[in-house]
C-alpha positions as CSV (number, residue, x, y, z in Angstrom):
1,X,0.0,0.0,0.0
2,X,3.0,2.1,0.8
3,X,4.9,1.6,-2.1
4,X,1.6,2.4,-4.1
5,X,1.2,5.6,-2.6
6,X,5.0,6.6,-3.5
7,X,4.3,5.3,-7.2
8,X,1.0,7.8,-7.2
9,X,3.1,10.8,-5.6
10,X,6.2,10.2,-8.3
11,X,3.6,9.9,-11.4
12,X,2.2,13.1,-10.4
13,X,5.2,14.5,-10.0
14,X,6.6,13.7,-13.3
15,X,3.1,15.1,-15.0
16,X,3.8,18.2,-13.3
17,X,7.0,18.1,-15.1
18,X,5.5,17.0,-18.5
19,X,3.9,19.9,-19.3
20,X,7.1,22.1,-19.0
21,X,8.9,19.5,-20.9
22,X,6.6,19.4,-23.9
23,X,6.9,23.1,-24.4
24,X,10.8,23.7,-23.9
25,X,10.8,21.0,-26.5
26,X,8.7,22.7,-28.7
27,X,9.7,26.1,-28.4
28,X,13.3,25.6,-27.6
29,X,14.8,22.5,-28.8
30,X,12.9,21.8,-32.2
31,X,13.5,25.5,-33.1
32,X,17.3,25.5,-32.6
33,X,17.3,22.0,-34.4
34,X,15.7,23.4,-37.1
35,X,17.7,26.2,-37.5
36,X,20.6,24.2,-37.3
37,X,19.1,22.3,-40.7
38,X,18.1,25.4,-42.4
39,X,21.5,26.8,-42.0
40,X,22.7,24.0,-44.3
41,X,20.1,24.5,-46.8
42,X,19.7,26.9,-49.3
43,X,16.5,28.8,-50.1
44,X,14.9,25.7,-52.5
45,X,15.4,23.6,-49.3
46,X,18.4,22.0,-50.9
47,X,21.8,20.7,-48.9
48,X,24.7,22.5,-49.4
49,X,27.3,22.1,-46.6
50,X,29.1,25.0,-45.0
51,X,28.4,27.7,-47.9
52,X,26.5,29.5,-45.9
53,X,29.1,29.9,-43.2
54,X,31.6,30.7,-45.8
55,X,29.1,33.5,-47.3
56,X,29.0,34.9,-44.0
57,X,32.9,34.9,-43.5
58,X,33.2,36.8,-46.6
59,X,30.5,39.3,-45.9
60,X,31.6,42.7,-44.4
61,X,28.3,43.2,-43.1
62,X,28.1,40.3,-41.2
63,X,31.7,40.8,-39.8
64,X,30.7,44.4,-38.8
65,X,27.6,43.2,-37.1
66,X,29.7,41.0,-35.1
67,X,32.1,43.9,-33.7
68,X,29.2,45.9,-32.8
69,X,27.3,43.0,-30.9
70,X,30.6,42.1,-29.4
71,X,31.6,46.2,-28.8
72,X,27.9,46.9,-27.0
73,X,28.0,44.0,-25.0
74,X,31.2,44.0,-23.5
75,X,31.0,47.6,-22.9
76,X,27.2,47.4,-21.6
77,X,28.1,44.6,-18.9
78,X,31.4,46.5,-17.9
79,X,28.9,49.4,-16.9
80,X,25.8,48.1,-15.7
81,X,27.2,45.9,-13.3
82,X,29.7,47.3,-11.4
83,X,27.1,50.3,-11.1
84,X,24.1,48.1,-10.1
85,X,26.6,46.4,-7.4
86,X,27.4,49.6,-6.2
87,X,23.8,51.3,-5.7
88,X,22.6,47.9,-4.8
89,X,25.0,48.0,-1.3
90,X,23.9,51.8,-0.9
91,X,20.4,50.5,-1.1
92,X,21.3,47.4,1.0
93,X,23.0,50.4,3.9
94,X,20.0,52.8,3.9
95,X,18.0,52.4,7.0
96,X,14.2,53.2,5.9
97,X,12.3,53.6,2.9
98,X,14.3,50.7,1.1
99,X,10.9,49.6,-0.8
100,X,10.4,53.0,-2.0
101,X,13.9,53.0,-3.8
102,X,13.8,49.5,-5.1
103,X,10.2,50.5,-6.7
104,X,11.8,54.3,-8.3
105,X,14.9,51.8,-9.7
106,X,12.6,49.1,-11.1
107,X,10.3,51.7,-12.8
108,X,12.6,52.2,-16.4
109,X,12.6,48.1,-16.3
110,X,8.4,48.6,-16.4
111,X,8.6,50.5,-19.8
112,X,8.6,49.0,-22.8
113,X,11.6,49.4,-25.0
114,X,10.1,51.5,-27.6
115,X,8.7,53.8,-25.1
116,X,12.8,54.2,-23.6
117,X,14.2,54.7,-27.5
118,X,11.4,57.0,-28.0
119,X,11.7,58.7,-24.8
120,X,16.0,59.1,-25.7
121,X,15.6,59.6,-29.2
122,X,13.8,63.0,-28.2
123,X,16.6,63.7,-25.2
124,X,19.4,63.3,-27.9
125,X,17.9,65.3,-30.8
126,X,21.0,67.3,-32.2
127,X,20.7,71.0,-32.0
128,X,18.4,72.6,-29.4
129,X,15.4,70.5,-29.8
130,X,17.7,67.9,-28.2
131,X,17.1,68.4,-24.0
132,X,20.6,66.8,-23.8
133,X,22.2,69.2,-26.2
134,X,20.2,72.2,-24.9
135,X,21.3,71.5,-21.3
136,X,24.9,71.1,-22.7
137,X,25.2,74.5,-24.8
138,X,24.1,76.1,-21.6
139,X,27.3,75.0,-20.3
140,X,29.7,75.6,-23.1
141,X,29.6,72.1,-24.4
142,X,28.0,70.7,-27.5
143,X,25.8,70.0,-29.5
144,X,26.4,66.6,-30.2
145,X,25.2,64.7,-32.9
146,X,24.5,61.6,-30.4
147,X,22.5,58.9,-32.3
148,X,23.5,59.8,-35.8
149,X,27.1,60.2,-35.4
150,X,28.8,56.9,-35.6
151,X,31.8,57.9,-33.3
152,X,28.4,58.4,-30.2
153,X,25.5,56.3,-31.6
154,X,26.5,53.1,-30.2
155,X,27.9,54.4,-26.5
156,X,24.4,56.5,-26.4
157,X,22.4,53.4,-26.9
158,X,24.4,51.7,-24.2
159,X,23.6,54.6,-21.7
160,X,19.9,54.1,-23.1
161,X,20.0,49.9,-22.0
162,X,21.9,50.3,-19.0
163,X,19.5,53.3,-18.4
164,X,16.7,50.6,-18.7
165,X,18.2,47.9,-17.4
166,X,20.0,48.1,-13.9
167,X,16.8,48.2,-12.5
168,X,16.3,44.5,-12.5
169,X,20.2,44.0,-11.6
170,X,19.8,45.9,-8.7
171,X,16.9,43.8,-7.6
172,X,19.2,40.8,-7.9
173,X,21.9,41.9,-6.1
174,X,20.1,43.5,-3.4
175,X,18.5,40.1,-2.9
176,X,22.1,38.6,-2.8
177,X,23.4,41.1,0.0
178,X,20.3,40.4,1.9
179,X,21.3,36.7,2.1
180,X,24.8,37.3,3.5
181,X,25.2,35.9,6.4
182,X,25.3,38.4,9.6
183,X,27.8,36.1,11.6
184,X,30.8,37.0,8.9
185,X,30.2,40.9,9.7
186,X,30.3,40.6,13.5
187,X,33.2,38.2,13.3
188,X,35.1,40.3,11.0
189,X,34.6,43.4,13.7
190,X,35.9,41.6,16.0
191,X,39.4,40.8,14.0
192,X,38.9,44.9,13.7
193,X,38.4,45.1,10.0
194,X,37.0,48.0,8.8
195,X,33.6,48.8,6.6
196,X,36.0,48.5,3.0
197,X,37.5,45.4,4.2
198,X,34.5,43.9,4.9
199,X,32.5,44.7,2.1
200,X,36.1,43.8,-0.4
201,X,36.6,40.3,1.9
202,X,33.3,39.3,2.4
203,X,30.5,41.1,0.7
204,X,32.1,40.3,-2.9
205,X,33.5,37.1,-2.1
206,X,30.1,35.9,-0.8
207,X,28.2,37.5,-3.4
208,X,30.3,35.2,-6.5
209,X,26.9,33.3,-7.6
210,X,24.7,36.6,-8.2
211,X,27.6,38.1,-9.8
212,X,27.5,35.0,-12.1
213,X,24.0,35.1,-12.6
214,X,23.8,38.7,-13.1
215,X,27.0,38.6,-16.1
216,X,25.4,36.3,-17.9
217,X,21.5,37.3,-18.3
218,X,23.3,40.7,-18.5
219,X,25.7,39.2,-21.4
220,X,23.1,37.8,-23.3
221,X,20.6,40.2,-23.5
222,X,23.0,42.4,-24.5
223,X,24.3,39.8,-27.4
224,X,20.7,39.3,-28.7
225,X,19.1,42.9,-28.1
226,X,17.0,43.7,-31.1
227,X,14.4,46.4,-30.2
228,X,15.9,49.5,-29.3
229,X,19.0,48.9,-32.5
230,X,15.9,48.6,-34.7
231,X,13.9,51.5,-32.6
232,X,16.6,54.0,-33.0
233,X,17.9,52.9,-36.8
234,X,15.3,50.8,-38.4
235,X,16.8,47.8,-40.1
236,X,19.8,49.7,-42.0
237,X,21.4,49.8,-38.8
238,X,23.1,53.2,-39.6
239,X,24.6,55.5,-39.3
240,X,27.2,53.7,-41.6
241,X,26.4,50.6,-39.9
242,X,27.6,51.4,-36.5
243,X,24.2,50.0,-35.1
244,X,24.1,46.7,-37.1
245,X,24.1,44.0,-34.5
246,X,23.9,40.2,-35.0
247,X,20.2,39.8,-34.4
248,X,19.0,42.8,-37.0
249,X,21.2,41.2,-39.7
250,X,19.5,38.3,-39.0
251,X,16.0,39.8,-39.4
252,X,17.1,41.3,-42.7
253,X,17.7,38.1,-44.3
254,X,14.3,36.9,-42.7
255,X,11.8,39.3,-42.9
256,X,12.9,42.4,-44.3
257,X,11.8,44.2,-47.7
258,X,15.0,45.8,-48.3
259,X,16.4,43.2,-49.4
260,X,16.6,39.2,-50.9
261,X,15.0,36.9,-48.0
262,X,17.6,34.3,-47.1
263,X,16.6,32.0,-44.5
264,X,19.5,29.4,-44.9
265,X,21.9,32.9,-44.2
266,X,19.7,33.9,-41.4
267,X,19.6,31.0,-39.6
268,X,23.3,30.4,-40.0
269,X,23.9,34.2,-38.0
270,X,21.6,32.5,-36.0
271,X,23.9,29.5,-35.1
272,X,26.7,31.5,-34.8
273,X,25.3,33.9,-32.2
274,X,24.0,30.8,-30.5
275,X,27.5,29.6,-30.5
276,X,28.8,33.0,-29.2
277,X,26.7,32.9,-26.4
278,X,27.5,29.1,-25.3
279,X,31.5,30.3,-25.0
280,X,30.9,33.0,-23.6
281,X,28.4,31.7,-20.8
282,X,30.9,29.1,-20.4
283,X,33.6,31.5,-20.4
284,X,31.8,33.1,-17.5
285,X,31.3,29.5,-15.5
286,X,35.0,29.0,-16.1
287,X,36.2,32.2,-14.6
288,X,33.9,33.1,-11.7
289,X,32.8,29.2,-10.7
290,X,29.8,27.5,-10.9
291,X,29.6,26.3,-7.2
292,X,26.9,27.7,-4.8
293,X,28.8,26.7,-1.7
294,X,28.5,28.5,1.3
295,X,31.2,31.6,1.7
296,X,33.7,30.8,4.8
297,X,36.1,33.5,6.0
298,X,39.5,31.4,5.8
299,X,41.5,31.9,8.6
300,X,44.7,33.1,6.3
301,X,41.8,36.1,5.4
302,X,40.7,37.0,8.8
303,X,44.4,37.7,9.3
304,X,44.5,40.1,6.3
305,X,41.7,41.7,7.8
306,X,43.7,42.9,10.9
């Protein structure tokens, strides 16, 4: 009767887990699988190997749509977190009202994407009808062409995404600091160590899987960000290109009317953006650590706290 019971309760645990089964399946597995296929087909549906790959090699469109990707991310991540970190322990120290900030930090996150590109595209009009460039002249500085320069276009759209986005980082790493254990603090006052050491020996070291976490979400939103490129350039991806990521090359060759449709191209941009993100999440594993262990204060490191 027992063991009846246990085989009811693990067959409706493994129904539970059907259902979220089935659809990664069908929305994640069977599309990447079939992407993989199409990028070895051509547009009649026909094998042809690596072409594709080599078509992309060749193309200067494709490679410049790679540096920007690449440029944007590594420059977004460098910003957003070490700034989220930062306003995340200020939130962390601040005695009342903590729900108050988190809400005002979270509120860019709320808005959609167009509204933000929207909302910047008007801040960084050149000239005075620009709020940015008005403000600046004021000052002796300016104008600046922002979005349509390409030496600024792609640094003001990372302002605009980190702008948008360290809302939801925050949120994470407030979470994290709230989970550090008291105990390390008191016994780090004791050894005499001061506010920086602790928050350099402990708070960071403790705080290794959100900053894992947060990287690579971080990473890969930035890697496959579509919206606000095509809000702010449309699919050219000007000016002269400097906004052509990955992702709006790939919905040229799908879907757009400017020019031929070539799926077998698309998908394999696709692939290699998929393959990006795989070394570069592993990349991420390798150098901070996977683990989730629990953070000790070594007794060599309470001595460097004195």
């Amino acid at each position: 009767m027992i063991k009846r019971n246990k085989l009811r309760e693990y067959v409706s645990w493994y129904l539970l887990l059907l259902i979220p089964l089935v659809g990664t399946l069908v929305f994640n597995v069977y599309p990447l699988i079939q992407t993989v296929m199409d990028s070895f087909e051509n547009m009649k549906g026909m094998f042809i190997g690596l072409v594709n790959y080599q078509i992309l090699w060749e193309d200067d469109t494709f490679r410049q749509s790679v540096v920007n990707t690449l440029y944007m991310a590594v420059l977004g991540v460098c910003f957003n977190v070490p700034i989220a970190f930062v306003i995340a322990t200020m939130l962390n120290s601040v005695p009342v009202a903590k729900n108050v900030y988190k809400v005002v930090f979270l509120l860019p996150m709320i808005m959609s994407m167009i509204t933000v590109a929207t909302l910047f595209k008007y801040l960084m009009m050149p000239g005075e009808e620009g709020v940015l460039n008005f403000l600046l002249e004021k000052i002796g500085l300016g104008p600046f062409n922002f979005l349509n320069d390409p030496a600024t276009s792609r640094e003001s759209l990372i302002v605009m995404v980190v702008w948008k986005g360290m809302g939801y980082n925050i949120i994470l790493f407030f979470a994290g600091l709230q989970a550090v254990q008291r105990e390390l603090y008191e016994a780090a006052k004791i050894d005499g160590a001061n506010e920086w050491k602790q928050w350099l020996y402990i708070t960071i070291p403790s705080m290794k899987s959100s900053f894992t976490f947060v990287i690579i979400t971080s990473a890969i939103a930035a890697l496959k960000r579509f919206t606000d490129v095509y809000a702010i350039s449309g699919e050219t991806g000007n000016p002269a290109g400097s906004l052509n990521t990955i992702m709006l090359y790939v919905y040229r060759n799908s879907f757009s009317t400017l020019n031929y449709k070539d799926l077998g191209k698309a998908s394999s941009a696709s692939v290699v953006l998929f393959i990006i993100i795989l070394l570069i999440t592993l990349l991420n594993f390798k150098l901070t650590g996977s683990d989730n262990t629990e953070t000790r204060l070594p007794r060599r490191r309470r001595r460097s706290l004195k």
